[in-house]
C-alpha positions in Angstrom: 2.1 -22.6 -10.5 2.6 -19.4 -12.4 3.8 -16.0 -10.9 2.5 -12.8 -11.7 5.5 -10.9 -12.1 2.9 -7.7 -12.3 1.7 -8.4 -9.1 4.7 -8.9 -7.6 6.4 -5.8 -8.7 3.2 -3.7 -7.2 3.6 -5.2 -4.0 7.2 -4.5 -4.4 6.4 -1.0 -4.6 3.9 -0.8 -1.8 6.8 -2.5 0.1 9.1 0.4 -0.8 6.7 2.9 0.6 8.7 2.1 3.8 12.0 3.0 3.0 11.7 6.2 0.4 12.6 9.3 2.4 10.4 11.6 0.6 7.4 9.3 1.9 8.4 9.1 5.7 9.1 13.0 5.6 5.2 13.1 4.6 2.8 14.1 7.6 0.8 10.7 9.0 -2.3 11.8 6.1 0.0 11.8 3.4 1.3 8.8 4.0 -2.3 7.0 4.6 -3.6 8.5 1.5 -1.0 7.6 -0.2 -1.4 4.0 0.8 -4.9 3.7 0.1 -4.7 5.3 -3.3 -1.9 2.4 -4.0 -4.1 -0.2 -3.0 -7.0 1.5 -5.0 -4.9 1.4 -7.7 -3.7 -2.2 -7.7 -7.5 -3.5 -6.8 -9.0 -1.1 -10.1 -6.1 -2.8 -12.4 -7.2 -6.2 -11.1 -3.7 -6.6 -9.5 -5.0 -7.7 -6.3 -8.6 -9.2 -5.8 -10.6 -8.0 -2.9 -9.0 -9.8 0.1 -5.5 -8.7 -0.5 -6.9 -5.3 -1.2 -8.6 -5.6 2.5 -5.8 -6.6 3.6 -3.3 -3.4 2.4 -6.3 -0.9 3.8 -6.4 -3.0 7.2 -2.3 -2.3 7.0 -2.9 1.4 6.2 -5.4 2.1 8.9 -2.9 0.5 11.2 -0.1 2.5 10.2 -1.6 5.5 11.0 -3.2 4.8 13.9 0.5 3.9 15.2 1.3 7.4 13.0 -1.3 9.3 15.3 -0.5 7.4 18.4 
């Protein structure tokens, strides 16, 4: 088994996200948008197929619906 070291450095970054201040000082849309563009991103590079790409907009929605309470 091989790892794409690509891959995993993008989902490093999406991972990040969490813990970059000038992100989390970004109003509950910014930080959504910026999500989905990420995953967008990774998806139209052929980074992540079409499951994990689901799976990083199901994680966006639900971090701003917890954002928007």
């Amino acid at each position: 088994m091989t790892t794409d070291i690509r891959r995993v450095n993008e989902m490093e970054a999406w991972s990040a996200l969490l813990s970059d201040a000038e992100f989390e000082a970004g109003s509950p849309e910014y930080r959504y948008e910026t999500r989905l563009a990420l995953a967008d991103s990774m998806l139209e590079r052929k980074v992540i197929d079409c499951g994990e790409w689901r799976e990083l907009v199901d994680e966006a929605v639900s971090a701003y619906a917890d954002d928007v309470g």
